[in-house]
KOLKENU-412559 format. One record per residue: residue in one letter; x, y, z of N, C-alpha, C, CB in turn. Coordinates in steps of 0.1 Angstrom, whole numbers, padded with zeros to 4 digits, always signed. Glycine has a CB too. Example, Ala and Ser with C-alpha at 12.3 -4.5 7.8 and 13.67 -1.06 7.14 Angstrom:
BEGIN
A+0132-0057+0078+0123-0045+0078+0132-0033+0078+0113-0045+0090 S+0128-0022+0071+0137-0011+0071+0129+0000+0079+0141-0006+0057 
//
This chain:
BEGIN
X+0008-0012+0000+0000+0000+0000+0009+0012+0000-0010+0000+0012 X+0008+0022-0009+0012+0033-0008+0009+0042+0002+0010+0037-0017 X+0019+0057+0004+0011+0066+0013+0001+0072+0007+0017+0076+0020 X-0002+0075-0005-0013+0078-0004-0023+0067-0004-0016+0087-0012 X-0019+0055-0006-0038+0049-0004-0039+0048+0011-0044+0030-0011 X-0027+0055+0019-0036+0055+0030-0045+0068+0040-0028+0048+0038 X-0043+0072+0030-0060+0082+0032-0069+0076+0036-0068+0088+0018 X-0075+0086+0050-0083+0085+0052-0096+0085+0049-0080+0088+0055 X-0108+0075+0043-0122+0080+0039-0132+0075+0043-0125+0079+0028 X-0137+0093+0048-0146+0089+0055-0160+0079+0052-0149+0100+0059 X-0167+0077+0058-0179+0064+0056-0191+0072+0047-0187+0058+0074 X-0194+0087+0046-0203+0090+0035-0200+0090+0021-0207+0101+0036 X-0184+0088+0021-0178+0083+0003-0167+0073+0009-0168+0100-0010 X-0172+0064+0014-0163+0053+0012-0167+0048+0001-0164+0042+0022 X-0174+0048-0014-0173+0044-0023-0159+0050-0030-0186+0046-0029 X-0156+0059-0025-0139+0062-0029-0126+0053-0029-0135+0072-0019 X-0127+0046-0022-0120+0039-0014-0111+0032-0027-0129+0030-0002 X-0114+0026-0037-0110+0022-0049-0098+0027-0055-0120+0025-0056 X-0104+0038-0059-0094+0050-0060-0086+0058-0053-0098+0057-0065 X-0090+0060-0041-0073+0064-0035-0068+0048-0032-0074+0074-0016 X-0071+0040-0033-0060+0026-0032-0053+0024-0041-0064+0013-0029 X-0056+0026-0056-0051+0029-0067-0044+0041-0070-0059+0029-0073 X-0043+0052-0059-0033+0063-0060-0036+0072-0066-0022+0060-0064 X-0053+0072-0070-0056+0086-0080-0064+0097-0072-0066+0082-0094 X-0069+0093-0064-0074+0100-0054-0066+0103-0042-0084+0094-0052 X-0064+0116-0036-0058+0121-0022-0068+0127-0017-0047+0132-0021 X-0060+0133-0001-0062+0138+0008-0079+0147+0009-0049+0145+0008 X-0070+0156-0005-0075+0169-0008-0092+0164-0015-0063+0178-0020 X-0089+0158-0026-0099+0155-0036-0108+0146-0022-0093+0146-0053 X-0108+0134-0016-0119+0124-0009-0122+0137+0003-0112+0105-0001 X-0116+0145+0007-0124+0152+0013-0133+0166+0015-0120+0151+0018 X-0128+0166+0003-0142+0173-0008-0153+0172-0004-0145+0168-0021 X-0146+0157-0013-0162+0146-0016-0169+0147-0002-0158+0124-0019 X-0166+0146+0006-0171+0140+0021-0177+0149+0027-0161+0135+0030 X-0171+0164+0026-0178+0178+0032-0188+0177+0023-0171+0194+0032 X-0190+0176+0011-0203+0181+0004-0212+0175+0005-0204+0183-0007 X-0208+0158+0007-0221+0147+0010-0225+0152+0026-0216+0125+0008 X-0218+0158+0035-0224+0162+0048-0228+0175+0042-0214+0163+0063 X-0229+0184+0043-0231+0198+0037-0243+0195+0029-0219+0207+0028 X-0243+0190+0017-0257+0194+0007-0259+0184+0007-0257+0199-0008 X-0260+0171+0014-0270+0159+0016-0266+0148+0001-0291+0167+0016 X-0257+0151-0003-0251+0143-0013-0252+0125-0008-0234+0150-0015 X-0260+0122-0018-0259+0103-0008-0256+0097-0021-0277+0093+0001 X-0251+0099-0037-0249+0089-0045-0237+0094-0049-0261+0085-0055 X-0231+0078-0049-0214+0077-0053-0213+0084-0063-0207+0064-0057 X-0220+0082-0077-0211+0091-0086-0212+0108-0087-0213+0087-0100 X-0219+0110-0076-0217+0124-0075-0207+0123-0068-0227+0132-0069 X-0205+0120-0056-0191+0124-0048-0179+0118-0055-0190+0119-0033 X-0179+0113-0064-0170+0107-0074-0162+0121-0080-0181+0098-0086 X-0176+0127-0087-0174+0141-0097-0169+0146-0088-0186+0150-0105 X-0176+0149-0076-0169+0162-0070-0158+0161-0069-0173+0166-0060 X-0148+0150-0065-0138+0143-0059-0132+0144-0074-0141+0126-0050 X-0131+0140-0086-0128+0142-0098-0125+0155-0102-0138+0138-0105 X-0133+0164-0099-0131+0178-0105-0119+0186-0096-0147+0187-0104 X-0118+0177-0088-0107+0184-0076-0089+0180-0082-0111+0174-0057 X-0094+0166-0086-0084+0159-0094-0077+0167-0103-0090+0148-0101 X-0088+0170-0112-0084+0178-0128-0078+0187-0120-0096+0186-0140 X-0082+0198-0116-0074+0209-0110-0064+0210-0104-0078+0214-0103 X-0058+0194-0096-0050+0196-0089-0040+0188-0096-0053+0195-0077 X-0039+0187-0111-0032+0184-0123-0033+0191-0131-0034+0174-0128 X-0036+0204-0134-0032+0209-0142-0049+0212-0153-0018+0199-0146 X-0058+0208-0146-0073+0207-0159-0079+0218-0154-0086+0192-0159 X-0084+0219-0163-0096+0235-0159-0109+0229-0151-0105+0246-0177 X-0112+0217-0160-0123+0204-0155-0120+0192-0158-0136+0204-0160 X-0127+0186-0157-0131+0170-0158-0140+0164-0168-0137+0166-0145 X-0135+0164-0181-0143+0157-0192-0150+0141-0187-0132+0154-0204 X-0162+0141-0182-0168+0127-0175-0161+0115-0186-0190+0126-0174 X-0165+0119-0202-0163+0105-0205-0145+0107-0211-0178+0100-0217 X-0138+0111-0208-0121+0115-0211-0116+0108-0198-0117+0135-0212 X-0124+0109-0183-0115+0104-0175-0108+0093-0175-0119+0104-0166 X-0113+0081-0178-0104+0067-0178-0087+0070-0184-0112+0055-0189 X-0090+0077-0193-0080+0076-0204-0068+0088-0198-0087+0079-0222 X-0077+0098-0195-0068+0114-0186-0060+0108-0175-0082+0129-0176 X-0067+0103-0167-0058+0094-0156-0048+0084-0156-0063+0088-0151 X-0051+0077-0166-0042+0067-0174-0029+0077-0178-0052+0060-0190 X-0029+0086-0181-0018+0093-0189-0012+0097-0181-0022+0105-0198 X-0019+0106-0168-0014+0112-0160-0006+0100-0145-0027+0122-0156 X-0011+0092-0148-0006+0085-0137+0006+0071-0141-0021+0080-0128 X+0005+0071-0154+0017+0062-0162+0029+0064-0158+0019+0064-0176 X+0041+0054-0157+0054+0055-0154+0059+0064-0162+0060+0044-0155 X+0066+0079-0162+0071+0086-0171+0084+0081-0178+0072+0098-0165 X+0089+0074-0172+0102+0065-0178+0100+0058-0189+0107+0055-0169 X+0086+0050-0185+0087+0038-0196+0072+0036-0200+0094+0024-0189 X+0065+0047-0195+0050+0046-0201+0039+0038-0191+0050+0037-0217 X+0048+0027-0187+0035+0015-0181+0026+0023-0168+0046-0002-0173 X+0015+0014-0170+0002+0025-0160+0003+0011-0155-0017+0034-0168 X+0000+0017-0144-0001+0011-0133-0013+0002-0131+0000+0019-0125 X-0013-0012-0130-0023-0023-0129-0039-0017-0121-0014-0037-0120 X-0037-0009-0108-0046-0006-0101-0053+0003-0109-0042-0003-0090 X-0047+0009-0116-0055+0022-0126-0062+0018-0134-0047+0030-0135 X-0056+0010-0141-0064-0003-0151-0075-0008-0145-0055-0016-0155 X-0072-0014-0137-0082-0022-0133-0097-0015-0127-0076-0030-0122 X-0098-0001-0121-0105+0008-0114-0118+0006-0125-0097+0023-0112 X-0130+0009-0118-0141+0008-0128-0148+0022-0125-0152-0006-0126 X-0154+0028-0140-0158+0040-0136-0174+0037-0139-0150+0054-0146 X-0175+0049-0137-0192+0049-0142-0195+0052-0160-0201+0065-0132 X-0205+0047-0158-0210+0052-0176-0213+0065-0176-0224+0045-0183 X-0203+0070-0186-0211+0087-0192-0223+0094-0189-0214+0087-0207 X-0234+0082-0193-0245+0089-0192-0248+0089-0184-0253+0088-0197 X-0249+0080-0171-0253+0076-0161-0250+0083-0150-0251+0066-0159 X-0236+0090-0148-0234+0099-0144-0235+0112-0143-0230+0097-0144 X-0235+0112-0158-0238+0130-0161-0255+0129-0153-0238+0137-0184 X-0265+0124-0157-0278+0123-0157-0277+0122-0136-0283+0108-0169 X-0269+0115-0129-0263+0117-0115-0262+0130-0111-0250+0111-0113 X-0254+0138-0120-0253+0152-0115-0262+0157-0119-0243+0159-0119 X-0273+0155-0128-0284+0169-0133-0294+0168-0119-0295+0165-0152 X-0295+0150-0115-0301+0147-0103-0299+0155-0089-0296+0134-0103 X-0284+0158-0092-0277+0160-0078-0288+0170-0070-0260+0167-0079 X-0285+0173-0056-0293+0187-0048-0284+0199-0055-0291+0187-0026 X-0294+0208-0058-0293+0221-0064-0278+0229-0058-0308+0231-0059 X-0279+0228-0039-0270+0233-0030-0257+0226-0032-0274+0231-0016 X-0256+0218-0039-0241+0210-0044-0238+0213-0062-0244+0189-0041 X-0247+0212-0071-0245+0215-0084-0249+0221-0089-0245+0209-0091 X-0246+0233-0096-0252+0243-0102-0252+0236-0123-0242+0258-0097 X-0263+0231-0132-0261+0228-0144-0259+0239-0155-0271+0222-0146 X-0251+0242-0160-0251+0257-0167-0254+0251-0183-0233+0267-0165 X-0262+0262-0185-0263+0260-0201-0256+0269-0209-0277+0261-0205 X-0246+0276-0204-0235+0279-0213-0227+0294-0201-0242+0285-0234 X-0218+0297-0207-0206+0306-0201-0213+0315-0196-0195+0312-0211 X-0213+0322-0185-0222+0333-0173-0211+0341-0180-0223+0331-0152 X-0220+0352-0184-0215+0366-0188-0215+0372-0176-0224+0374-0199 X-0214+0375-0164-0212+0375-0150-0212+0367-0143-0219+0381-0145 X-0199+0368-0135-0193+0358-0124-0207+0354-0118-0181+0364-0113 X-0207+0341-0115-0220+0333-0100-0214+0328-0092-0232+0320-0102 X-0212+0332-0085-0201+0333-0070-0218+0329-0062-0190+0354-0064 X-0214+0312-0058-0229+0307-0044-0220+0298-0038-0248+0297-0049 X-0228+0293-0030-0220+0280-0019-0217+0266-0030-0234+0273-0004 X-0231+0265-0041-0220+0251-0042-0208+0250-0053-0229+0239-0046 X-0203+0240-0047-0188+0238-0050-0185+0234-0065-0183+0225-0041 X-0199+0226-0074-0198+0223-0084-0205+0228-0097-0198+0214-0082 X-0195+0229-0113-0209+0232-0123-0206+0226-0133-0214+0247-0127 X-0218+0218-0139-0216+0209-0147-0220+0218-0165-0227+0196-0139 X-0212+0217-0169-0219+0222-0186-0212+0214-0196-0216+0239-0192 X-0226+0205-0202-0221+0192-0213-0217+0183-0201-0207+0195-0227 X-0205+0178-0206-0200+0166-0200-0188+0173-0193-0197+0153-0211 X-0190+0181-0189-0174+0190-0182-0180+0196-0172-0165+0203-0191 X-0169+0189-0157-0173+0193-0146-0162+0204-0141-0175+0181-0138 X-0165+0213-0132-0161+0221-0130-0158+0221-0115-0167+0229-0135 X-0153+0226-0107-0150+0233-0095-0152+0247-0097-0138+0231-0091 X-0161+0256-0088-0168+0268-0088-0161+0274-0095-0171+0275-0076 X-0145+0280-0086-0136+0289-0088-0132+0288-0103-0124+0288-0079 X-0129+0275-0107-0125+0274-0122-0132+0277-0133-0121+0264-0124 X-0146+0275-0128-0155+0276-0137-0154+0295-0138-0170+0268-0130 X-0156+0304-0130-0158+0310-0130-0145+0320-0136-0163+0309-0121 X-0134+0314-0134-0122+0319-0141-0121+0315-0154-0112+0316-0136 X-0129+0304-0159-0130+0304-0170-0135+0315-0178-0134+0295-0171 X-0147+0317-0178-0157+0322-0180-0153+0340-0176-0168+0313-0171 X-0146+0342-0172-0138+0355-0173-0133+0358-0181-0131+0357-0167 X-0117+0347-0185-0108+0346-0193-0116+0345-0207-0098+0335-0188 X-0131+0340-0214-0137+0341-0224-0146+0354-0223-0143+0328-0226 X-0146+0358-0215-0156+0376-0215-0146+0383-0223-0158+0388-0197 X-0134+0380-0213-0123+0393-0221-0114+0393-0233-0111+0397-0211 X-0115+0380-0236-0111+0374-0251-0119+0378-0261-0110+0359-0252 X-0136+0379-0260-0144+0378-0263-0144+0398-0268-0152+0369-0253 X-0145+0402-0254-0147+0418-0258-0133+0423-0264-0151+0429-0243 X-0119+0417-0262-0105+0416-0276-0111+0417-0282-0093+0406-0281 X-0116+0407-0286-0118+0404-0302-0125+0412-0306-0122+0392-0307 X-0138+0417-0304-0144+0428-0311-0136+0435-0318-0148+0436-0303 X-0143+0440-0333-0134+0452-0340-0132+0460-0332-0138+0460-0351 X-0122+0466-0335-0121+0479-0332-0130+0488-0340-0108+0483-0333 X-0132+0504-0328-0142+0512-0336-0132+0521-0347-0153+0524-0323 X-0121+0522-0348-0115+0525-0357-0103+0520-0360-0114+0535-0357 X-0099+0524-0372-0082+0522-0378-0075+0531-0375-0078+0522-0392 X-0057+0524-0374-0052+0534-0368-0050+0543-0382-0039+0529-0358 X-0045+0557-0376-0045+0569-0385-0034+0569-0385-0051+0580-0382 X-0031+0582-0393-0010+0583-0396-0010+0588-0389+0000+0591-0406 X-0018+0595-0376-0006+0602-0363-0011+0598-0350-0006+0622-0363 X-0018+0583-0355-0015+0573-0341-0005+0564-0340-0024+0566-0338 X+0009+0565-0352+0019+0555-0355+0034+0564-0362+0011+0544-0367 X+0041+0566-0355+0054+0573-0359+0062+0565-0362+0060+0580-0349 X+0079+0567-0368+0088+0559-0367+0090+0552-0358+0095+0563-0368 X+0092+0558-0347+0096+0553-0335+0087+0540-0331+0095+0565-0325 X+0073+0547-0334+0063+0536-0326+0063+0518-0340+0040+0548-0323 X+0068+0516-0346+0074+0505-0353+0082+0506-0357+0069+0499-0361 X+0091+0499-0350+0104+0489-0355+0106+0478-0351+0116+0492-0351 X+0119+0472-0355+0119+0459-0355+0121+0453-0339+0132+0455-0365 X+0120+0464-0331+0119+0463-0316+0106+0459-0308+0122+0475-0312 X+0092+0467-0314+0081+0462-0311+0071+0460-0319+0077+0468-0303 X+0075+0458-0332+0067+0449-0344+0065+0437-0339+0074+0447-0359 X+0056+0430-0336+0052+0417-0338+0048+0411-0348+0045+0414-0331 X+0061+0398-0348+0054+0394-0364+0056+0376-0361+0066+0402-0383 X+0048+0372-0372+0049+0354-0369+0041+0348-0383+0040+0349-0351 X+0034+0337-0377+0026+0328-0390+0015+0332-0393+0024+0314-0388 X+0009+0324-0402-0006+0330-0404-0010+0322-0418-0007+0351-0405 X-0024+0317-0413-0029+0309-0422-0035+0315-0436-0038+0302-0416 X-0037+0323-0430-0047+0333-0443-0039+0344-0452-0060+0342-0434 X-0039+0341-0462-0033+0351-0471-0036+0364-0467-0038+0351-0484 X-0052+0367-0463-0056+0387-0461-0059+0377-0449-0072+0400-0473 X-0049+0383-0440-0051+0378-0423-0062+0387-0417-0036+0381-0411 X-0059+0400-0423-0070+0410-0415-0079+0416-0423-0063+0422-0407 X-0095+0417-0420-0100+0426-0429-0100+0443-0428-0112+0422-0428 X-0095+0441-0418-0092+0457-0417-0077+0469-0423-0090+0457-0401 X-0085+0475-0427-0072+0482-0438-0065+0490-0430-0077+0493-0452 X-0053+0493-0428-0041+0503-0424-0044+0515-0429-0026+0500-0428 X-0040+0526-0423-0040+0538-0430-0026+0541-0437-0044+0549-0421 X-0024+0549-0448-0012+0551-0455+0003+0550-0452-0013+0561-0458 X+0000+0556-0440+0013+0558-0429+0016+0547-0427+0010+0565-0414 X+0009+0539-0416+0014+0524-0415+0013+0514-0424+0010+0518-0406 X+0009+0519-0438+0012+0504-0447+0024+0504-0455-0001+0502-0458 X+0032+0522-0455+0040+0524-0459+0056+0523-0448+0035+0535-0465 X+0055+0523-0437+0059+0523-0425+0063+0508-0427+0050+0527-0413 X+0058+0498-0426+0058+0488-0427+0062+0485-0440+0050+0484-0423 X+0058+0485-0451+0064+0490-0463+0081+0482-0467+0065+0508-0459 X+0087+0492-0454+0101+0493-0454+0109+0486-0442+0103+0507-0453 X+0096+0480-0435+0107+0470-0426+0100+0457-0431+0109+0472-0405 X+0084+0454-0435+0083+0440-0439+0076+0445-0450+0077+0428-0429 X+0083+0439-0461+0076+0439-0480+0064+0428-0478+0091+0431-0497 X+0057+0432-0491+0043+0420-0488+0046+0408-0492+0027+0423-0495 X+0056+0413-0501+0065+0398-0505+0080+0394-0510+0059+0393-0515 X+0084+0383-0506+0095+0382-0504+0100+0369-0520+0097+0379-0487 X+0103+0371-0525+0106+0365-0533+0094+0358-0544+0115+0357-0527 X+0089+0367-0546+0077+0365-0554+0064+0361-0544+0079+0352-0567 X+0068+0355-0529+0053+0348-0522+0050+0358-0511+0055+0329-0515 X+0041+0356-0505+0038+0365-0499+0042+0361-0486+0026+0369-0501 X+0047+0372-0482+0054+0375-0462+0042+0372-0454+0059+0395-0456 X+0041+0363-0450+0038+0357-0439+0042+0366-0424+0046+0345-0440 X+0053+0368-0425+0053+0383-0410+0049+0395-0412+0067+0389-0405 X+0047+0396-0425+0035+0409-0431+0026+0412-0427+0029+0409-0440 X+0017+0396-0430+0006+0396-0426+0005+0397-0413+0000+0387-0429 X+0008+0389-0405+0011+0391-0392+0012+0405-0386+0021+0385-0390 X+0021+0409-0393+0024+0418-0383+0008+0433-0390+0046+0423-0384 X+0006+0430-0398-0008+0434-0403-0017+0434-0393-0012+0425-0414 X-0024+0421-0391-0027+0415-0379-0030+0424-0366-0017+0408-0376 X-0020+0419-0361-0018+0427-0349-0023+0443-0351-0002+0427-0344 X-0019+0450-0359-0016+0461-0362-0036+0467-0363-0004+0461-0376 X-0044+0463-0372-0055+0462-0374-0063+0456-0362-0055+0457-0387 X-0055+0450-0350-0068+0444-0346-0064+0449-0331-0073+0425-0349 X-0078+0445-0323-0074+0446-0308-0067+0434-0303-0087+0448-0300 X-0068+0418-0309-0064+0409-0304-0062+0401-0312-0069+0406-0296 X-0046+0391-0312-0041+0387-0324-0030+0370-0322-0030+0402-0329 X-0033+0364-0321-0029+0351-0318-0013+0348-0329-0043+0341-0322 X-0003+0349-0326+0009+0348-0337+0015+0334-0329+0023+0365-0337 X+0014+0327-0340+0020+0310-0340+0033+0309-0352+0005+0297-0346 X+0042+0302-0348+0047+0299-0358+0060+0291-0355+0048+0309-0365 X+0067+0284-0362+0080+0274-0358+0094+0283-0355+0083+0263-0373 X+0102+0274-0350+0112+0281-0345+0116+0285-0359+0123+0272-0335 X+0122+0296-0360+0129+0304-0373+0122+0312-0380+0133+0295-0385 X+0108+0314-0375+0099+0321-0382+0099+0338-0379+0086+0314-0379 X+0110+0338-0372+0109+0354-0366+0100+0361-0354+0105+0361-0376 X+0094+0356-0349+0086+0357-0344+0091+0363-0328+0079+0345-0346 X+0103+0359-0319+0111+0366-0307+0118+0375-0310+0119+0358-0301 X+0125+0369-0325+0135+0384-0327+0125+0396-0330+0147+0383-0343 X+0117+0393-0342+0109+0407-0345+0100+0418-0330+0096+0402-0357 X+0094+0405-0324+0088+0411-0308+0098+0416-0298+0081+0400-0300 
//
């Protein structure tokens, strides 16, 4: 027995017990589970399962807990990094069915799961601990950080209400110091047009094309330049650190 299967669990999710003996479950996650089945009257395993799950994802690195991804997420996460092999107890662990679970949580008491039918354009900050949307479980806080981090991506991305003009862009303000430039799938990356100044500005540190094809850090740096918010990908050599 490992130290962690020897966690303590308590008797309202001793259905846990499986999995912390198998080493996927701790401390942290079974006693979750165990405040919330005392707190919101939680009495069926695969709820305290999720809740105990969603604690998991988080405390690896997940925003949530894909219900029907877990077998395989765990499997990954808990494999020998040396040599791949997962561990017999992992294997062997039996989960619940997809549906049967999710359909567990829509069940659950209200005071334990909140069911969202899509991203709260304002934070919901309440007591319970969990929110389920689709097949992805959440823990409150993450949920809610999610769901931030897509407001403000969301209002980026909006056009802008204008282009920039020639005397919102000087020499100074592009060079090869704070041009950002990189990859880009789309030939006309941006629909938004430059004004004279900066298409000629640019012009002279990136041409639209470079040997008959078209610059790729052009566009890019087009991109950026035209928008509020601008995603630049691209392989090592592509310019992309030097030009930023």
């Amino acid at each position: 027995m490992t130290a962690v299967a020897r966690v303590r669990v308590p008797d309202e999710v001793a259905s846990l017990a499986p999995y912390v003996d198998a080493g996927v479950l701790g401390a942290a996650e079974v006693h979750l589970a165990a405040w919330a089945a005392r707190a919101g009257g939680v009495s069926d395993d695969n709820v305290a399962l999720a809740i105990a799950m969603a604690a998991w994802a988080a405390r690896h690195g997940h925003a949530c807990a894909v219900l029907g991804e877990l077998p395989d997420v765990v499997a990954r996460q808990l494999a020998n990094p040396f040599g791949g092999a997962i561990n017999d107890d992992v294997i062997d662990i039996s989960w619940p069915d997809p549906s049967a679970w999710l359909d567990a949580l829509r069940s659950a008491p209200d005071t334990v799961v909140r069911v969202a039918d899509g991203p709260d354009l304002v934070p919901v900050l309440d007591n319970r601990p969990l929110v389920v949307l689709g097949d992805r479980v959440y823990l409150q806080r993450h949920w809610a950080d999610e769901c931030a981090v897509a407001a403000a991506v969301r209002e980026l991305s909006a056009p802008a209400h204008d282009n920039l003009s020639d005397e919102d862009i000087s020499d100074e303000d592009i060079s090869n110091d704070n041009l950002s430039i990189g990859d880009t799938s789309d030939d006309n990356a941006s629909n938004n047009v430059l004004s004279d100044g900066a298409a000629t500005l640019l012009d002279n540190l990136l041409p639209a094309e470079v040997d008959g094809e078209p610059n790729r850090q052009r566009q890019a740096a087009d991109t950026v330049l035209a928008n509020r918010l601008a995603l630049i990908a691209g392989g090592p050599g592509t310019g992309k650190t030097y030009s930023v």
